[in-house]
C-alpha positions in Angstrom: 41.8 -81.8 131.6 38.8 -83.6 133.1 36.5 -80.3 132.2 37.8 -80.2 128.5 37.4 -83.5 127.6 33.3 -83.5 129.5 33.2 -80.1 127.3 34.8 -81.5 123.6 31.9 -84.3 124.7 29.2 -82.1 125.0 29.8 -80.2 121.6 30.1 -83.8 120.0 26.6 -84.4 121.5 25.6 -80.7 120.5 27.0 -81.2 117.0 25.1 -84.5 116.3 21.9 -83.5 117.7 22.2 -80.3 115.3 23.1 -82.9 112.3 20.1 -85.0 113.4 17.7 -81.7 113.4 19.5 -80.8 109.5 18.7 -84.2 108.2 15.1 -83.9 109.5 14.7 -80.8 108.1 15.5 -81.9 104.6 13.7 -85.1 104.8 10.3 -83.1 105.7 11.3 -80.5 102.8 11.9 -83.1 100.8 8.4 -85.0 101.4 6.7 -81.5 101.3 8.1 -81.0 97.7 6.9 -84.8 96.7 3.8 -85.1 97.8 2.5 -82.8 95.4 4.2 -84.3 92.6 2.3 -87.5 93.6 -0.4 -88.6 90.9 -3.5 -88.1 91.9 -5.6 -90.5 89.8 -5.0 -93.3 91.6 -7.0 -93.2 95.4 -4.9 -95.8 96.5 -2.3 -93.3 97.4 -1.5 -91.6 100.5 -0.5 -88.6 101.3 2.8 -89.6 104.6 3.7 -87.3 107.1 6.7 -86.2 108.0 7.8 -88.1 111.2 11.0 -89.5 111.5 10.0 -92.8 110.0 8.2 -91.7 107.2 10.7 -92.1 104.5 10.5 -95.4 104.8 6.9 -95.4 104.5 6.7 -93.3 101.7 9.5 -95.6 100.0 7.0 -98.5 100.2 3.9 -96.5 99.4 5.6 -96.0 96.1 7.0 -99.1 95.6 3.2 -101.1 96.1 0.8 -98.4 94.2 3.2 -97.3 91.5 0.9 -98.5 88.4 2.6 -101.2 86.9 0.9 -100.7 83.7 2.9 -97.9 83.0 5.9 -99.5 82.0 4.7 -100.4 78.6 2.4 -97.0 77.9 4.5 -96.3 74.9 4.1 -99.7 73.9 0.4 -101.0 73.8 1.1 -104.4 71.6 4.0 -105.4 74.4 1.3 -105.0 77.3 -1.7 -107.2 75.4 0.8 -109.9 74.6 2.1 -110.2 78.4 -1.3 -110.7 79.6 -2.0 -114.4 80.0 -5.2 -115.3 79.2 -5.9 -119.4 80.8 -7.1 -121.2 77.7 -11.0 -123.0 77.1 -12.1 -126.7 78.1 -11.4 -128.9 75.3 -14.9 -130.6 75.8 -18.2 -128.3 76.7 -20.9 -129.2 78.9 -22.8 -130.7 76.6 -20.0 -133.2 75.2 -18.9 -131.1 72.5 -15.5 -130.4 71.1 -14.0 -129.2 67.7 -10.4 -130.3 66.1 -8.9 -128.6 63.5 -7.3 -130.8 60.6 -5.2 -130.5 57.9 -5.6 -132.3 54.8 -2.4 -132.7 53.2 -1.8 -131.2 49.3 -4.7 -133.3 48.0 -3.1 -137.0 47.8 -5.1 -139.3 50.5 -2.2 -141.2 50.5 -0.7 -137.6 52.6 -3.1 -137.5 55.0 -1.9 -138.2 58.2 -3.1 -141.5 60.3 -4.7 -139.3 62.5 -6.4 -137.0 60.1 -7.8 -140.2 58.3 -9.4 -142.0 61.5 -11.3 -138.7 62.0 -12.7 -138.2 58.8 -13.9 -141.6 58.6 -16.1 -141.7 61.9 -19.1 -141.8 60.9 -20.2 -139.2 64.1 -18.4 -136.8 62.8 -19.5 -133.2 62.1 -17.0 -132.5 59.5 -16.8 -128.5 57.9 -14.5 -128.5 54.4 -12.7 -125.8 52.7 -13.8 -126.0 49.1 -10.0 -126.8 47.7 -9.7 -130.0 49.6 -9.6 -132.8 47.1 -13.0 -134.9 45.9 -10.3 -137.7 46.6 -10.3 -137.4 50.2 -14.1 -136.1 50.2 -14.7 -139.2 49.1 -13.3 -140.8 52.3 -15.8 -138.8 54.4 -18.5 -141.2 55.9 -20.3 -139.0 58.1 -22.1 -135.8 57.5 -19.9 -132.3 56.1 -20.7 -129.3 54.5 -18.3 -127.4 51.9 -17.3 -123.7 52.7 -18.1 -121.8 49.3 -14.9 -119.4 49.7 -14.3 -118.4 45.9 -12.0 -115.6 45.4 -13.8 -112.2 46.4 -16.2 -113.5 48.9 -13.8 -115.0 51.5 -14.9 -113.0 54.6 -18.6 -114.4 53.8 -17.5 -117.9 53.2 -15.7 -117.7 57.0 -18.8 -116.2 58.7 -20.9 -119.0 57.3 -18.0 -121.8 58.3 -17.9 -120.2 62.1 -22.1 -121.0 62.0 -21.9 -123.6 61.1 -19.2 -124.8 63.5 -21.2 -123.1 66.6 -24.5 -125.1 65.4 -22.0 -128.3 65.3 -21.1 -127.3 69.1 -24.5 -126.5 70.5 -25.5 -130.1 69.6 -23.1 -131.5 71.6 -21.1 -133.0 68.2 -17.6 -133.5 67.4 -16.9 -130.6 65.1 -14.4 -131.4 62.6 -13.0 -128.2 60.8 -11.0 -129.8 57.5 -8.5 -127.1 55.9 -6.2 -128.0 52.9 -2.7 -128.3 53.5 -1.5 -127.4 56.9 -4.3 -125.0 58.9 -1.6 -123.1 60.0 0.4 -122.2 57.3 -1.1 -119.0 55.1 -5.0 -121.2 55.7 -6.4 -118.9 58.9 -5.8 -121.7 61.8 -4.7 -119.2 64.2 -7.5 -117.2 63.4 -10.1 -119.9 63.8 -8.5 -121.2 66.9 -9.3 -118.0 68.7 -12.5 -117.7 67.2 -13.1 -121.2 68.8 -11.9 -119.9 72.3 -14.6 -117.3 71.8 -17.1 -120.2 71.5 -15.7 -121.4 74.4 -13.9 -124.1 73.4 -10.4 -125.3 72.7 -9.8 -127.4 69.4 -7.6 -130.0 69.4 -5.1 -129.8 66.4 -3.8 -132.3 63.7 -1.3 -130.9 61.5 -1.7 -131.2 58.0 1.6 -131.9 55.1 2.4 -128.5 54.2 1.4 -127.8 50.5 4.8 -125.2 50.5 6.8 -128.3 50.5 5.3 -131.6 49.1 3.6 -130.2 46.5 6.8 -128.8 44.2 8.8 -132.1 45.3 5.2 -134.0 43.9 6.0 -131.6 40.6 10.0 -133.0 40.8 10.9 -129.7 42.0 13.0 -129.9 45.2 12.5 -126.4 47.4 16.5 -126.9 47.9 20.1 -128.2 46.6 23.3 -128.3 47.6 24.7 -125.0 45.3 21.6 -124.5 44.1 19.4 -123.0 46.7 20.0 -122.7 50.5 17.4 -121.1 51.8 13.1 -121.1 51.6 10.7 -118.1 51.7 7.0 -119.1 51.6 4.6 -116.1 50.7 0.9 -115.6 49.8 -0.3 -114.3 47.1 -2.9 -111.9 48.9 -2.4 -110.1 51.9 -4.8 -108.6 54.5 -8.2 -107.3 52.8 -6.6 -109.1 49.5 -3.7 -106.4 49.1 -0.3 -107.8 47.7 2.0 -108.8 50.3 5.8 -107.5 50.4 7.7 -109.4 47.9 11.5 -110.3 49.3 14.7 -108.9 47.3 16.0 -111.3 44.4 18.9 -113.9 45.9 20.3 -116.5 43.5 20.6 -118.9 45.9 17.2 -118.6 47.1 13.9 -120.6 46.7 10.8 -118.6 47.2 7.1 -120.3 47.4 4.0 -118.8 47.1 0.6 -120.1 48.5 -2.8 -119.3 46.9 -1.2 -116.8 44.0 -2.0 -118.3 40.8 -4.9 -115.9 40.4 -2.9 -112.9 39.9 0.0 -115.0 38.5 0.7 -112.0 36.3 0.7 -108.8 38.4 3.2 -111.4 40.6 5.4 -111.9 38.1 5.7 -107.8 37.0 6.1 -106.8 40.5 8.8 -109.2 41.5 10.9 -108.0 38.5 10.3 -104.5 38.5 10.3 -104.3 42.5 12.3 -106.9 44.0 14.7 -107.1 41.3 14.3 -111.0 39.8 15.8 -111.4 36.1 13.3 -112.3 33.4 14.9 -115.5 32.9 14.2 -116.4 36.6 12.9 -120.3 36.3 8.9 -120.3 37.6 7.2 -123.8 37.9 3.6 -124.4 38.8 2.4 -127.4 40.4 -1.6 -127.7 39.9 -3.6 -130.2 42.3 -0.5 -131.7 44.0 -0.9 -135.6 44.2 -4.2 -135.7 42.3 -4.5 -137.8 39.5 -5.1 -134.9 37.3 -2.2 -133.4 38.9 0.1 -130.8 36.1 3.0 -129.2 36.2 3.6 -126.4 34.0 7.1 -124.9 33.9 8.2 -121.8 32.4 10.7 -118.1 33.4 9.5 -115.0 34.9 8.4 -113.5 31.8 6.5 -116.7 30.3 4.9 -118.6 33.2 1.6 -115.9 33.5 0.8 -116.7 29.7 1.8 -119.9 30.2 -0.9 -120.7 32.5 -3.7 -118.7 31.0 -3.1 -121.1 27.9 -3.3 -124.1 29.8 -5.7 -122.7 32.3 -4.3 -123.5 35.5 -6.5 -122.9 38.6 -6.2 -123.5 42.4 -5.0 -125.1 44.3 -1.8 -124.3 43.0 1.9 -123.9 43.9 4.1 -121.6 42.4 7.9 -121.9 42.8 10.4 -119.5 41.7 14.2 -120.1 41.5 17.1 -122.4 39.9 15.8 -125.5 42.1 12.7 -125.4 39.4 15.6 -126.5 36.4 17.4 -129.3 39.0 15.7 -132.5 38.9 13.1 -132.1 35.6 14.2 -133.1 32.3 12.2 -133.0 28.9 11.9 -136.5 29.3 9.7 -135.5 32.1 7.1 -133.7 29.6 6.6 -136.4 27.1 5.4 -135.2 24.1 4.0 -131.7 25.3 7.3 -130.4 25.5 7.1 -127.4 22.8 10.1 -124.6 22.1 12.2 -125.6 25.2 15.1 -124.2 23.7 13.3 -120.6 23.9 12.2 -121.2 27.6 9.0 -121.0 26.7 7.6 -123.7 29.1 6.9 -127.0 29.7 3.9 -128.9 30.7 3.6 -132.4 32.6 0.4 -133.9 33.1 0.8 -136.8 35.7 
């Protein structure tokens, strides 16, 4: 007994060891097979031989030269926007800095406390967009320069605003770029903050009242109501290289705002009823020079609103609101004697 049991230990030995050899075997097949699979762009890798411990190795080889920066190949856009980029001094070497402001509607009465103190140092190096108001111009006390941006010559106008800012900078000023409205809303602030980074710089920012929202309650138009309208869209009137943006799908319960459109008023109006569905009795109103004292109002439907403001020659900066909220709050009592054919919807004009 003795002998057989030394013997069933000795195949158990002889039977592991053959195991052992197996595994081996397949592990350096295995690493044989890989190896050549391994891409070869990148020198960092190395080709691992096949020792006992060299699955481990290999394991780790792939694991810490793998590029990373194929995990979002099929997905260029996802792999800029997770790269961190650390952002500008706020102040250059030679003292300067730049802050981005926005000017409220038009009213000086919206600017912000903020926005006023900077536009009255007299130090300031202040560059204006041509729609801000000769109201708050007027408060200026220092030196500024207008941006010429008509219609059609935008991209020029920006070039010569971004010169003008980087002349500003290289003589150690404090830069103030003035936008109408808020900067950030449809007026290019992103853009010109990372146009500023370029420079070098980071600008400080001082939001400005949105034009989307105080100018139609400045025109008695409230943007919603309780059963009225329960939800906002704000759109521009021109899209990238002054195409026409996507117009959103009719709701009746919906207000929708549109930003620097009054120039092609009437190409806006066709393309929202033939497109995106809005009846032809859809309420439009127009508020012109928000919280101006030449500020109008011009109220009218889909189909009247374009001739509407031809007649009465309504020009930027203007807000245009579409939806039942237009009919909530205004009554002709409103209009004063230039109320004409109400009954037929053909407008209404206020002149505040």
């Amino acid at each position: 007994m003795p002998h057989a049991k030394m013997l069933s230990s000795h195949h158990s030995i002889s039977f592991t060891g053959a195991l052992l050899l197996l595994l081996s075997s397949s592990v350096t097949a295995f690493l044989s097979s890989s190896s050549s699979t391994l891409p070869q762009c990148n020198p960092s890798y190395r080709q691992i031989t096949s020792s006992p411990s060299s699955s481990s190795l290999y394991a780790a080889s792939i694991v810490e030269n793998y590029p990373k920066e194929t995990t979002n190949n099929n997905n260029p856009q996802k792999a800029k926007s997770t790269t961190l980029k650390h952002k500008p001094p706020k102040t250059l070497p030679n003292g300067a800095t730049i802050t981005l402001v926005g000017a409220g509607p038009g009213s000086p009465d919206l600017l912000t406390v903020a926005a006023h103190r900077i536009i009255t140092d007299p130090t300031n190096f202040i560059i204006v967009d041509r729609l801000v108001s000769q109201e708050i111009l007027d408060l200026i006390e220092g030196e500024y320069r207008v941006a010429n941006k008509h219609p059609g010559c935008q991209s020029k106008a920006q070039e010569e605003i971004y010169e003008w800012c980087k002349v500003g900078l290289d003589e150690g000023r404090h830069v103030v770029r003035l936008k109408i409205g808020d900067p950030f809303v449809f007026g290019r602030g992103g853009e010109e903050v990372l146009e500023f980074r370029e420079f070098g710089v980071e600008p400080t920012v001082i939001p400005g009242v949105s034009a989307a929202f105080s100018a139609p309650l400045l025109g008695s138009i409230p943007v919603t109501h309780r059963g009225v309208s329960n939800q906002v869209v704000m759109c521009t009137g021109y899209g990238r290289n002054n195409t026409s943006p996507d117009l959103i799908q009719y709701h009746k319960e919906q207000t929708v705002v549109f930003l620097m459109a009054v120039g092609r008023l009437r190409t806006l109006c066709h393309n929202l009823v033939s497109k995106a569905n809005f009846p032809v009795d859809t309420p439009v109103g127009i508020v012109e020079r928000a919280g101006c004292p030449d500020q109008r109002t011009v109220v009218g439907t889909m189909e009247t609103i374009a001739d509407l403001a031809e007649k009465y020659d309504v020009r930027p900066p203007s807000t245009i609101v579409v939806g039942e909220v237009v009919n909530v709050l205004l009554t002709e009592e409103d209009f004063g004697k230039e109320v004409f054919e109400c009954e037929m919807q053909q407008g209404l004009v206020q002149s505040v």
